[in-house]
PDB file of N, CA, C and O in Angstrom:
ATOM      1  N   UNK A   1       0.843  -1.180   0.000  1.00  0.00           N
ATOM      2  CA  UNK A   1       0.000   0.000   0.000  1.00  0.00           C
ATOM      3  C   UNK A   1       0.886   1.239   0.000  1.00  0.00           C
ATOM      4  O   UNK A   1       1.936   1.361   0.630  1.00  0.00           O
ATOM      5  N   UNK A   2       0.178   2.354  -0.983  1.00  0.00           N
ATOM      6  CA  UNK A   2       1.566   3.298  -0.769  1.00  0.00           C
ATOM      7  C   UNK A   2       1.159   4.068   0.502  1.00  0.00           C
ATOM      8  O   UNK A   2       0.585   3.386   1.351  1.00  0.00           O
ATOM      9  N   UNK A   3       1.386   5.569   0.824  1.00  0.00           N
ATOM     10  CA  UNK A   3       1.489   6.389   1.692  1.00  0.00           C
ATOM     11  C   UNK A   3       0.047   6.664   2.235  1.00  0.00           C
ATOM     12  O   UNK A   3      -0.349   6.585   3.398  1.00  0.00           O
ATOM     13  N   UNK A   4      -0.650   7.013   1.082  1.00  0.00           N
ATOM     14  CA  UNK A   4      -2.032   7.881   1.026  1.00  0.00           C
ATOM     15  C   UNK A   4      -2.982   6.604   1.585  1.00  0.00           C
ATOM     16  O   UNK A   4      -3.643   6.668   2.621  1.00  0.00           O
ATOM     17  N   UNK A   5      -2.916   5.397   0.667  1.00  0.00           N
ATOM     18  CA  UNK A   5      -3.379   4.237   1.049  1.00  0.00           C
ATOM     19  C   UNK A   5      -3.542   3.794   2.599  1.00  0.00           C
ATOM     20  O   UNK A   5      -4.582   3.374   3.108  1.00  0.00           O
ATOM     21  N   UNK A   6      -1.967   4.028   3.409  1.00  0.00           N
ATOM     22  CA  UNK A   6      -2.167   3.700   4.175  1.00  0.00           C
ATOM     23  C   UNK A   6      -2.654   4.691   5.151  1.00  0.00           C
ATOM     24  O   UNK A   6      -3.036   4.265   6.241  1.00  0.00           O
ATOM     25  N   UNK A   7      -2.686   5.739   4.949  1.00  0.00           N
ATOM     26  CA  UNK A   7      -3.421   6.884   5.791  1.00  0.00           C
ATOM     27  C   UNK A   7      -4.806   6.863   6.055  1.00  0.00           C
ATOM     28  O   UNK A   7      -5.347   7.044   7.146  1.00  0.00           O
ATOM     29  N   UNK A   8      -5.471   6.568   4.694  1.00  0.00           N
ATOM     30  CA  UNK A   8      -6.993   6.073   5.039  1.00  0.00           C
ATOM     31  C   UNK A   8      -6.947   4.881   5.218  1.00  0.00           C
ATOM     32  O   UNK A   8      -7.395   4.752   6.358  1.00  0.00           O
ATOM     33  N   UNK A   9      -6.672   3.806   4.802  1.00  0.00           N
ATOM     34  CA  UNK A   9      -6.820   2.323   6.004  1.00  0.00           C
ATOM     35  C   UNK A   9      -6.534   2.789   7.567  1.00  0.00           C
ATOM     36  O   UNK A   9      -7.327   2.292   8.368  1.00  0.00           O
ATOM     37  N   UNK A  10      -5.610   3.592   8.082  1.00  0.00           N
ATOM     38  CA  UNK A  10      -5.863   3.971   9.908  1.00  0.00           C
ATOM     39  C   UNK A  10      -7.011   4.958   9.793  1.00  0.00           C
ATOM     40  O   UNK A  10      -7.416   5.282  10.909  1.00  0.00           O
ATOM     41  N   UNK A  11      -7.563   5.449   8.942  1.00  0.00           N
ATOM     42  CA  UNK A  11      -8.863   6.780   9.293  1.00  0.00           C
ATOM     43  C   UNK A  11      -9.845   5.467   9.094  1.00  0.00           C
ATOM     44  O   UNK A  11     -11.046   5.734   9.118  1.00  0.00           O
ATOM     45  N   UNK A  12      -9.599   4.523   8.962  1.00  0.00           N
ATOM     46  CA  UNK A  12     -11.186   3.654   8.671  1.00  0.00           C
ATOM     47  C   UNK A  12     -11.419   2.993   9.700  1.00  0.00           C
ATOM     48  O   UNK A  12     -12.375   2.222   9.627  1.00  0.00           O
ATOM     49  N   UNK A  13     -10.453   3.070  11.326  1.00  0.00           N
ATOM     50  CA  UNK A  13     -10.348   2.718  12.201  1.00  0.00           C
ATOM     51  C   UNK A  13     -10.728   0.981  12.273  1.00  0.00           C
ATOM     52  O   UNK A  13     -11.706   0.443  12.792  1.00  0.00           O
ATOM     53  N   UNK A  14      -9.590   0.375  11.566  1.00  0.00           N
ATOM     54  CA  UNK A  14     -10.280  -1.154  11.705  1.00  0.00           C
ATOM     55  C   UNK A  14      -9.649  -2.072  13.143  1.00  0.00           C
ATOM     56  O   UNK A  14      -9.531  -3.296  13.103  1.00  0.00           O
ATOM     57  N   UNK A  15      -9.344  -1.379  14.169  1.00  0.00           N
ATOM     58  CA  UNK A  15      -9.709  -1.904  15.648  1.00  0.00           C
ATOM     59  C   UNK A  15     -10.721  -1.774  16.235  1.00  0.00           C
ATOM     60  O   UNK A  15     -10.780  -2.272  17.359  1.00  0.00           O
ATOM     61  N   UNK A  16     -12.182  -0.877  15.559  1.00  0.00           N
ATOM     62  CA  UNK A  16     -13.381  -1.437  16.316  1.00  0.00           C
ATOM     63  C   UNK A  16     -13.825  -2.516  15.756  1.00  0.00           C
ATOM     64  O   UNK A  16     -13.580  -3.179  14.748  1.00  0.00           O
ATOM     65  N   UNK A  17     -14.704  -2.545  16.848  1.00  0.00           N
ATOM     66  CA  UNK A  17     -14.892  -4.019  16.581  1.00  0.00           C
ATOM     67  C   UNK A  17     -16.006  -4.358  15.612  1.00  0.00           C
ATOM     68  O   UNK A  17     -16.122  -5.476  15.111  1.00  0.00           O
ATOM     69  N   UNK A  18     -17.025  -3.089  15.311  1.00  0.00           N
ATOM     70  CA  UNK A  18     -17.979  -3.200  13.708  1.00  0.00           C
ATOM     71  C   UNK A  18     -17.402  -2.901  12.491  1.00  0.00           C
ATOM     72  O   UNK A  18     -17.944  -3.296  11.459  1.00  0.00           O
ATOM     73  N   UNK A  19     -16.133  -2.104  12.456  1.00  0.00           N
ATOM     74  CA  UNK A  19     -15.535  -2.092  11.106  1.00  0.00           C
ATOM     75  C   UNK A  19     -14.363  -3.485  11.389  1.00  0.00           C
ATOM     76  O   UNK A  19     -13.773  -3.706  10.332  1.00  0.00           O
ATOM     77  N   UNK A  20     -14.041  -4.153  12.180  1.00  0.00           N
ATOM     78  CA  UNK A  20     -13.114  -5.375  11.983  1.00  0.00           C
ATOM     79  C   UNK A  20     -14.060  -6.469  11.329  1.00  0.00           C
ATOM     80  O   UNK A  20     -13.480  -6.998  10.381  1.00  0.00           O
ATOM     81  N   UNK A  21     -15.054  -6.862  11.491  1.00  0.00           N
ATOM     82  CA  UNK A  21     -16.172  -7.508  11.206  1.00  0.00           C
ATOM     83  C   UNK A  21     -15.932  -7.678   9.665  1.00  0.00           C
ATOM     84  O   UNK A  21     -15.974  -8.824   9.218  1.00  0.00           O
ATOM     85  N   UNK A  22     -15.710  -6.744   8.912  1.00  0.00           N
ATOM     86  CA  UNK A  22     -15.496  -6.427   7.391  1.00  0.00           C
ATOM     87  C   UNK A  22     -14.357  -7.107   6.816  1.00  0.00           C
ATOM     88  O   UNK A  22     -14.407  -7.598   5.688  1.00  0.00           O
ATOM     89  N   UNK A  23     -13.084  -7.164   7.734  1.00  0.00           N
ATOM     90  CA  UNK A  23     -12.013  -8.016   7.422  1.00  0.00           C
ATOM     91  C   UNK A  23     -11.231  -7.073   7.063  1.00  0.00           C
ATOM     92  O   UNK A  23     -11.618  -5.930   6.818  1.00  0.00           O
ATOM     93  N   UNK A  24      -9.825  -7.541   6.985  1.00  0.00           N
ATOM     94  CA  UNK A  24      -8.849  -6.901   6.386  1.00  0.00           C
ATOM     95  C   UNK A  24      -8.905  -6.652   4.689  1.00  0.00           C
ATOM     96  O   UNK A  24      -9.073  -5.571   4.126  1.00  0.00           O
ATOM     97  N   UNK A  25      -8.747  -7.760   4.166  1.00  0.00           N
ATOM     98  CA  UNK A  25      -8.597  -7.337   2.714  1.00  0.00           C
ATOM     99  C   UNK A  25      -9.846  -6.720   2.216  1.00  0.00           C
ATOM    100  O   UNK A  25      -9.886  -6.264   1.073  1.00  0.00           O
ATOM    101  N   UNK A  26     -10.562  -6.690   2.771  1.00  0.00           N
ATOM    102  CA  UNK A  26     -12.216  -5.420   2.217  1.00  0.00           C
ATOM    103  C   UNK A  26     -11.573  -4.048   2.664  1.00  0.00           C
ATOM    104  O   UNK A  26     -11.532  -3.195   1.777  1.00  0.00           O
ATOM    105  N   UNK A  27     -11.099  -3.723   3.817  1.00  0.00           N
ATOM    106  CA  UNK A  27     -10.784  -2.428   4.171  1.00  0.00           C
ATOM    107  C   UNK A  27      -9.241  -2.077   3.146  1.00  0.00           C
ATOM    108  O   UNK A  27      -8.896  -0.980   2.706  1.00  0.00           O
ATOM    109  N   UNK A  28      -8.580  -3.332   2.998  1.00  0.00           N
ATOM    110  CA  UNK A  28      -7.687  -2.459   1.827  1.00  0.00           C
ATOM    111  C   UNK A  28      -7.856  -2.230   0.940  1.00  0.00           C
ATOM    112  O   UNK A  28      -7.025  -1.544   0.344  1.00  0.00           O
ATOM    113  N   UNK A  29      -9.188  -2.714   0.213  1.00  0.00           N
ATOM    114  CA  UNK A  29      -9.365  -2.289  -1.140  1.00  0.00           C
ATOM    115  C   UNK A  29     -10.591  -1.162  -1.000  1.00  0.00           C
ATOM    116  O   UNK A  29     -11.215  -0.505  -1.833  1.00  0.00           O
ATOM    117  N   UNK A  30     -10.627  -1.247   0.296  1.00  0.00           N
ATOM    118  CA  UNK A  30     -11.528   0.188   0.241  1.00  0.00           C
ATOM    119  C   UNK A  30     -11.056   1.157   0.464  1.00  0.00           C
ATOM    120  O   UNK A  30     -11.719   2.146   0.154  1.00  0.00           O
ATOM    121  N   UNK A  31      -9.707   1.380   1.098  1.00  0.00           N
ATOM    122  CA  UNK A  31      -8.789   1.995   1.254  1.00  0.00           C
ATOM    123  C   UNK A  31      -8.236   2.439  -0.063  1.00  0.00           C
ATOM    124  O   UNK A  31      -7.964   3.627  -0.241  1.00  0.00           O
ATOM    125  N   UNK A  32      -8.048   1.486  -1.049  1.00  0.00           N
ATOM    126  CA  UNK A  32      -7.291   1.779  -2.724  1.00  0.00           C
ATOM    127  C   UNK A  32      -8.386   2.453  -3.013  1.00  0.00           C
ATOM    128  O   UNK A  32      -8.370   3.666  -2.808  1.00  0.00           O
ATOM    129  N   UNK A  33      -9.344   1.951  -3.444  1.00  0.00           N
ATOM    130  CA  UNK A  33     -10.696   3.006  -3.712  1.00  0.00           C
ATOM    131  C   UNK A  33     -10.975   4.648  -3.218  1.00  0.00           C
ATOM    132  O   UNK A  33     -11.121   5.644  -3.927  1.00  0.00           O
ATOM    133  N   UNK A  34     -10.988   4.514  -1.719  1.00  0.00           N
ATOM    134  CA  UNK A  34     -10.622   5.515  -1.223  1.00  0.00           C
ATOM    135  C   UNK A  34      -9.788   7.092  -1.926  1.00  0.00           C
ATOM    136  O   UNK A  34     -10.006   8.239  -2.314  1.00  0.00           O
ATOM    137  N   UNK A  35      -8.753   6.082  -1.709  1.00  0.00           N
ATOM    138  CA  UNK A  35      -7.070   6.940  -2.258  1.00  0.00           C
ATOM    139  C   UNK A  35      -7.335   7.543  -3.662  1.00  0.00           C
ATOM    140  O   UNK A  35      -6.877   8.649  -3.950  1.00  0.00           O
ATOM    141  N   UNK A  36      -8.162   6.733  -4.636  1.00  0.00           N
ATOM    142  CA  UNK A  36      -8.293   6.655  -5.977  1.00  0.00           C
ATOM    143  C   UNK A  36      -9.240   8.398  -5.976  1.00  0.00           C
ATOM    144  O   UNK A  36      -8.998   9.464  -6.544  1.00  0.00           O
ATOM    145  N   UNK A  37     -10.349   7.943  -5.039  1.00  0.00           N
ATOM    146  CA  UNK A  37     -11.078   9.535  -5.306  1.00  0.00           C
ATOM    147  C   UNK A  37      -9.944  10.134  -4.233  1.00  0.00           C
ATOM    148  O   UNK A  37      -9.170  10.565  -5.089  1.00  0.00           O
ATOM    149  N   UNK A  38      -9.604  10.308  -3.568  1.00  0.00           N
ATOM    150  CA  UNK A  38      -8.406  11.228  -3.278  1.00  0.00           C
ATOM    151  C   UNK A  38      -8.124  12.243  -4.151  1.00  0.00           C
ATOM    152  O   UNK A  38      -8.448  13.428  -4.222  1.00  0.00           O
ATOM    153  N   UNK A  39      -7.263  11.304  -4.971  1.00  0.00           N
ATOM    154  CA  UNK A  39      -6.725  11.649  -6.272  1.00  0.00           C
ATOM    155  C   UNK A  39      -7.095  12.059  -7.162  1.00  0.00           C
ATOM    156  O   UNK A  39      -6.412  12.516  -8.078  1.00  0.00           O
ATOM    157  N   UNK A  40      -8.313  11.991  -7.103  1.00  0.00           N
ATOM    158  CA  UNK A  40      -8.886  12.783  -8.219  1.00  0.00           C
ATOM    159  C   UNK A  40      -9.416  13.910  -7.884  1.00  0.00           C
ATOM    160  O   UNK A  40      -9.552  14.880  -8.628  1.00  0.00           O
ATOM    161  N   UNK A  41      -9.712  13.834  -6.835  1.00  0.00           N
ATOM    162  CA  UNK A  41     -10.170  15.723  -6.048  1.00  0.00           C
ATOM    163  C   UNK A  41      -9.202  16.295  -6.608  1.00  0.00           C
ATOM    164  O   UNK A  41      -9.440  17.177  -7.433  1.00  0.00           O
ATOM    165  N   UNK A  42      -7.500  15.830  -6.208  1.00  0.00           N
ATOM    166  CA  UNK A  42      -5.914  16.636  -6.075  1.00  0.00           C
ATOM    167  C   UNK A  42      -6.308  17.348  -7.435  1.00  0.00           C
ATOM    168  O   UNK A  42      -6.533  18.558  -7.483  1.00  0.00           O
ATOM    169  N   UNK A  43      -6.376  16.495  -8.558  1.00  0.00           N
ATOM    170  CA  UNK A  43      -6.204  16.562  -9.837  1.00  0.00           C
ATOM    171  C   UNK A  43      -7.356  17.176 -10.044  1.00  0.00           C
ATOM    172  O   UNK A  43      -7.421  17.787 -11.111  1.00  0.00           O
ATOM    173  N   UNK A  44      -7.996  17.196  -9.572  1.00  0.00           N
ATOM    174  CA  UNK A  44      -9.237  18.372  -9.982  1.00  0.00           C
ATOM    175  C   UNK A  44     -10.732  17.421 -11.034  1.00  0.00           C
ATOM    176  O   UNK A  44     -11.719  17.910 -11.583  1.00  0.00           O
ATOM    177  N   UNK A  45     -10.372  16.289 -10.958  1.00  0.00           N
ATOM    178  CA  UNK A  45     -11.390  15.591 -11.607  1.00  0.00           C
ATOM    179  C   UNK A  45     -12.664  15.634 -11.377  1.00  0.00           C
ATOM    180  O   UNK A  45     -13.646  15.682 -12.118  1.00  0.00           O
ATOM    181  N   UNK A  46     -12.474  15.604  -9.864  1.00  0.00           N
ATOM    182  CA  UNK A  46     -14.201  15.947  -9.338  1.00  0.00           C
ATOM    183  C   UNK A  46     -13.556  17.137  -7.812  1.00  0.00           C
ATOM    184  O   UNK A  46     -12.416  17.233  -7.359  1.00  0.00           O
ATOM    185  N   UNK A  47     -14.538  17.689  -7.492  1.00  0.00           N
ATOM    186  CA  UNK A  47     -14.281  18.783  -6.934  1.00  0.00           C
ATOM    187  C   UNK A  47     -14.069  18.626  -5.615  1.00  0.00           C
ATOM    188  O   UNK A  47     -15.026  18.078  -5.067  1.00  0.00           O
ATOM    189  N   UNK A  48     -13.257  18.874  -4.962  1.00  0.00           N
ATOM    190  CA  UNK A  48     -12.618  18.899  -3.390  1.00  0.00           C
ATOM    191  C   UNK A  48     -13.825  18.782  -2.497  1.00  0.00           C
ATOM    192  O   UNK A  48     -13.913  17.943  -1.601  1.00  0.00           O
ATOM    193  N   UNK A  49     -14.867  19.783  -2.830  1.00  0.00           N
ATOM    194  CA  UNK A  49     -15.830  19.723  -2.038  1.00  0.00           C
ATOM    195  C   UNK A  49     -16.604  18.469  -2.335  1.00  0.00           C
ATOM    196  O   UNK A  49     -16.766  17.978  -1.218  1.00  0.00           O
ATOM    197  N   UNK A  50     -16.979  17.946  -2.914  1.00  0.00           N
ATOM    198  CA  UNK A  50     -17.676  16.431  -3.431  1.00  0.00           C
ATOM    199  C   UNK A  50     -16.647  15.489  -2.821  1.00  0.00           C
ATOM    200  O   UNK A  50     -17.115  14.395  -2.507  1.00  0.00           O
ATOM    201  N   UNK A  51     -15.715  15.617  -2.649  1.00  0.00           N
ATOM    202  CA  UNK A  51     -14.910  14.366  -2.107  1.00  0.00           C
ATOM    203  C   UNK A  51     -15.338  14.112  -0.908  1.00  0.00           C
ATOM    204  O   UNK A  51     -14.982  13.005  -0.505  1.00  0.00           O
ATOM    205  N   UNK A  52     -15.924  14.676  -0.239  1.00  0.00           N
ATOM    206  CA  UNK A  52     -16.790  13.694   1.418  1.00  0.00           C
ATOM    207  C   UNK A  52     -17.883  13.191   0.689  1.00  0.00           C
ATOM    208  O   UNK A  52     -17.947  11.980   0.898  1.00  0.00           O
ATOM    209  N   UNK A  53     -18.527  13.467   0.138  1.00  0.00           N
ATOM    210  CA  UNK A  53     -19.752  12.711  -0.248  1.00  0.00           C
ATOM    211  C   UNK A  53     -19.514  11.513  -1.756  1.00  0.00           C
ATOM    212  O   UNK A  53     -20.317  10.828  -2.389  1.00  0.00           O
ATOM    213  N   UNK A  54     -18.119  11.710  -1.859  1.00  0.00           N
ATOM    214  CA  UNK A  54     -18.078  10.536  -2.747  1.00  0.00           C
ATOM    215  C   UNK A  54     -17.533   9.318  -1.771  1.00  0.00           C
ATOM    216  O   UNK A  54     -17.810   8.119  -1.814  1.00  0.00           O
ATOM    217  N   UNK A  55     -16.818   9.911  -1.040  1.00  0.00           N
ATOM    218  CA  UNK A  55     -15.750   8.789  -0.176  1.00  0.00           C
ATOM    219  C   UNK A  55     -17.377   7.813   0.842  1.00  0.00           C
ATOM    220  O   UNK A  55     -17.612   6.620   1.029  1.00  0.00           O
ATOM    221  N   UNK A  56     -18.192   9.219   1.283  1.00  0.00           N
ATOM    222  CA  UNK A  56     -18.901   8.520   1.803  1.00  0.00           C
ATOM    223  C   UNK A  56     -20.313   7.661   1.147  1.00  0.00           C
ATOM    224  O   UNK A  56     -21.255   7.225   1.809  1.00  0.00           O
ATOM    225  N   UNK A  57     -20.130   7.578  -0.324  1.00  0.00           N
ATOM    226  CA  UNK A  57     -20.625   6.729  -1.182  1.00  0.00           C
ATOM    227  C   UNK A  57     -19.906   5.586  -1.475  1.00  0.00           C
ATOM    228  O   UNK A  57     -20.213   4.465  -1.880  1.00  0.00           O
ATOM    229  N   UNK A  58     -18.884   6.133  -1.176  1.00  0.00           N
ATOM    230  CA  UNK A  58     -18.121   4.392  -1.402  1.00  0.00           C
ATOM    231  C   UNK A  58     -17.854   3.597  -0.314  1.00  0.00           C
ATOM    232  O   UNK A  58     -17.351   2.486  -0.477  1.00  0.00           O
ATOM    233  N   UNK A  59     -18.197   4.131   1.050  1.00  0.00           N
ATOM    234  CA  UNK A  59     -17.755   3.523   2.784  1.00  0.00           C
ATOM    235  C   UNK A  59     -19.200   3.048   2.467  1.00  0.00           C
ATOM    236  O   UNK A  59     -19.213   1.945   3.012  1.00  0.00           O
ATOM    237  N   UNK A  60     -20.274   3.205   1.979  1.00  0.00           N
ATOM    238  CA  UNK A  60     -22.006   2.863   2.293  1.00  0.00           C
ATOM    239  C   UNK A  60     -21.619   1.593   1.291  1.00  0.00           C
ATOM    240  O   UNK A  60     -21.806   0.436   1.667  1.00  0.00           O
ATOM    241  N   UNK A  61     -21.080   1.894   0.024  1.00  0.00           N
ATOM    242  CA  UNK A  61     -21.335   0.308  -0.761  1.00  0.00           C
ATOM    243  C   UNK A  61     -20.462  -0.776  -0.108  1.00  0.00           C
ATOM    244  O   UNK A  61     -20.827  -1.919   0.170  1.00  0.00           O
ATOM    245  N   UNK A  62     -19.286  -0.250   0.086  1.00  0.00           N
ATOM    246  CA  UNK A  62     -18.665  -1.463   0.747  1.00  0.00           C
ATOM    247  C   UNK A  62     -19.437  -2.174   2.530  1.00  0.00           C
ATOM    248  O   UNK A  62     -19.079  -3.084   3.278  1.00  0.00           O
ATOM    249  N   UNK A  63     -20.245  -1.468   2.557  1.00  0.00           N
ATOM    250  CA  UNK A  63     -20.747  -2.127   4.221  1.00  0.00           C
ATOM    251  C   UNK A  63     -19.911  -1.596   5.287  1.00  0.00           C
ATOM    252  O   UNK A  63     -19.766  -2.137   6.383  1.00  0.00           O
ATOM    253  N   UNK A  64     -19.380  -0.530   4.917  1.00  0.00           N
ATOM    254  CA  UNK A  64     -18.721   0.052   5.983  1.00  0.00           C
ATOM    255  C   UNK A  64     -20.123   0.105   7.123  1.00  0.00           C
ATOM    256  O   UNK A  64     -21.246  -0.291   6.811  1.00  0.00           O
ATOM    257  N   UNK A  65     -19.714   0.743   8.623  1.00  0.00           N
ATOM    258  CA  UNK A  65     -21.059   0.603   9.188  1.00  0.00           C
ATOM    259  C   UNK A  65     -21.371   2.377   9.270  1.00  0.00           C
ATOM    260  O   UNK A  65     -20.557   3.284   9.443  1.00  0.00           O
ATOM    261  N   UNK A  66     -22.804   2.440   9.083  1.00  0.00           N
ATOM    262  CA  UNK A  66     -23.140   3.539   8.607  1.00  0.00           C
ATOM    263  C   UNK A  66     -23.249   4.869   9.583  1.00  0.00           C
ATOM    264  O   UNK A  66     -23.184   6.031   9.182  1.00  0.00           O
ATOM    265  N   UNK A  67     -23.465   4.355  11.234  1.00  0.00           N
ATOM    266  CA  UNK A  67     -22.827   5.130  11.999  1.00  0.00           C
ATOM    267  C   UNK A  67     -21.490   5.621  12.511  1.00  0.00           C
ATOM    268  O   UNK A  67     -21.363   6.097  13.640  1.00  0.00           O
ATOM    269  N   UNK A  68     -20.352   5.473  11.522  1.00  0.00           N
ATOM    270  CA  UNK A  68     -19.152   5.644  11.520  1.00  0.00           C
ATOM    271  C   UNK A  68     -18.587   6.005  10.114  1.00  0.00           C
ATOM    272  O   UNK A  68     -17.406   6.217   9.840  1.00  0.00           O
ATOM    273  N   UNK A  69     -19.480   6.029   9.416  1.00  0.00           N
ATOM    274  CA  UNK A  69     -19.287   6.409   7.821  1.00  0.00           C
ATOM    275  C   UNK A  69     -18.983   8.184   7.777  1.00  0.00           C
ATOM    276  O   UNK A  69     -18.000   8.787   7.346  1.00  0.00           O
ATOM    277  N   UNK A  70     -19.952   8.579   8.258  1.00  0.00           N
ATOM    278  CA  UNK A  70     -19.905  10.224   8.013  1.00  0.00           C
ATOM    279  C   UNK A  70     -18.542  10.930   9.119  1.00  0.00           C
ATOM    280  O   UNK A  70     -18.113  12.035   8.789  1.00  0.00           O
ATOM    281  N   UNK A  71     -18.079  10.412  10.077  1.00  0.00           N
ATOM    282  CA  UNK A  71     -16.962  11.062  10.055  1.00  0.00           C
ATOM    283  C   UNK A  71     -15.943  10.390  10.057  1.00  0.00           C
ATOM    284  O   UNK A  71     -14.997  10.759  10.754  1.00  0.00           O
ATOM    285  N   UNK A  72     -15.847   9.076   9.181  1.00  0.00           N
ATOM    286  CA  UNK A  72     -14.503   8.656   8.787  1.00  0.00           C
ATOM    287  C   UNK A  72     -14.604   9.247   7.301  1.00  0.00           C
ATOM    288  O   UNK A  72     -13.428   9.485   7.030  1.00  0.00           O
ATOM    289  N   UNK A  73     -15.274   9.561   6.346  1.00  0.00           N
ATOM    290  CA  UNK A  73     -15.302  10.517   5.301  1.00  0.00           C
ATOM    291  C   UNK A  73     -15.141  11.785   5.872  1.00  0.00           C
ATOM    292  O   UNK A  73     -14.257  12.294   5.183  1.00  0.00           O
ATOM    293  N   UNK A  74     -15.364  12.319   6.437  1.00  0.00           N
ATOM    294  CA  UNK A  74     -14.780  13.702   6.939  1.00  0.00           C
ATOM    295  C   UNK A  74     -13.494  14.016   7.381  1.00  0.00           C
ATOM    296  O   UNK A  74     -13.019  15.092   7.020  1.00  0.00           O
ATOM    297  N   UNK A  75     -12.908  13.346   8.026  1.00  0.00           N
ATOM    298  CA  UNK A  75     -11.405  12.755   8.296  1.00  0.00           C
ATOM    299  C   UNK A  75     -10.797  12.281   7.248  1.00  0.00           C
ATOM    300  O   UNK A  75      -9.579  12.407   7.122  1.00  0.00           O
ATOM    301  N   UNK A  76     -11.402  11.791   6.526  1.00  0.00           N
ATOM    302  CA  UNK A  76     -10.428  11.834   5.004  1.00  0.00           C
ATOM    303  C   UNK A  76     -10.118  12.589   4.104  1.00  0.00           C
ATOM    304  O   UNK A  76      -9.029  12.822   3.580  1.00  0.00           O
ATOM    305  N   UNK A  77     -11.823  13.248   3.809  1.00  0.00           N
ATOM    306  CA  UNK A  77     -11.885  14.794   3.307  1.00  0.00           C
ATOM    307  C   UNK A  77     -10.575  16.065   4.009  1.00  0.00           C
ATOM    308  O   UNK A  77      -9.651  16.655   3.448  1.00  0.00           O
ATOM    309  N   UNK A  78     -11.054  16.078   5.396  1.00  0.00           N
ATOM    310  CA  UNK A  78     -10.002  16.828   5.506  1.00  0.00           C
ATOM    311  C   UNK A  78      -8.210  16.456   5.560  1.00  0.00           C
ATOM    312  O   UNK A  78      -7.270  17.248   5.497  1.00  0.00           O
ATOM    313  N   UNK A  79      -8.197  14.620   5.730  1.00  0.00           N
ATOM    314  CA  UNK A  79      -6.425  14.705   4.848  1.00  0.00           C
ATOM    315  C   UNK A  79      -6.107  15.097   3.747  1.00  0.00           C
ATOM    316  O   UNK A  79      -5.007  15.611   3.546  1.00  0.00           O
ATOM    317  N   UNK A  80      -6.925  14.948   2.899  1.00  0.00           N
ATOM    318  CA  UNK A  80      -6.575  15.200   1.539  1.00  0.00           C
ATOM    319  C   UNK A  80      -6.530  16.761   1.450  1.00  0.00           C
ATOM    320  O   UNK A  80      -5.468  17.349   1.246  1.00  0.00           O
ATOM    321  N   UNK A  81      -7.686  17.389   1.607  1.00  0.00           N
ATOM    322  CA  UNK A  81      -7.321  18.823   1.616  1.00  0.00           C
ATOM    323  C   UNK A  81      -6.153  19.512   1.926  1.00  0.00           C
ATOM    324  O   UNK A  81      -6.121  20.740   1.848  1.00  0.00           O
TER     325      UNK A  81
END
């Protein structure tokens, strides 16, 4: 995993015990996913401000749990910024 990768895999907090439930290799590829819209905010693909509400479209499909969704997308939103 590179840098960014691994910054949001620790913001996805997988020592509780409802996001461990999900497993490891789901949280790293939600983590790559993650990183991916990152990157595209940086680059201007989709807009900085849309990047919490995309990240937190992609924590809802993967089964992230949904009372921990909106501010682990906010915590990501604001690393990337």
């Amino acid at each position: 995993m590179i840098e960014l990768e691994t910054a949001l895999f620790e913001l996805l907090e997988p020592g509780t015990p409802q996001v461990a439930l999900l497993g490891e290799a789901v949280l790293r590829a939600l983590a790559r996913s993650l990183a991916a819209t990152a990157r595209e905010a940086v680059e201007g693909v989709i807009r900085l401000s849309d990047c919490d509400v995309e990240m937190r479209r992609t924590l809802r499909r993967a089964g992230y749990p949904h009372d921990l969704a909106a501010g682990a997308a906010r915590r990501m939103a604001e690393h990337v910024a």
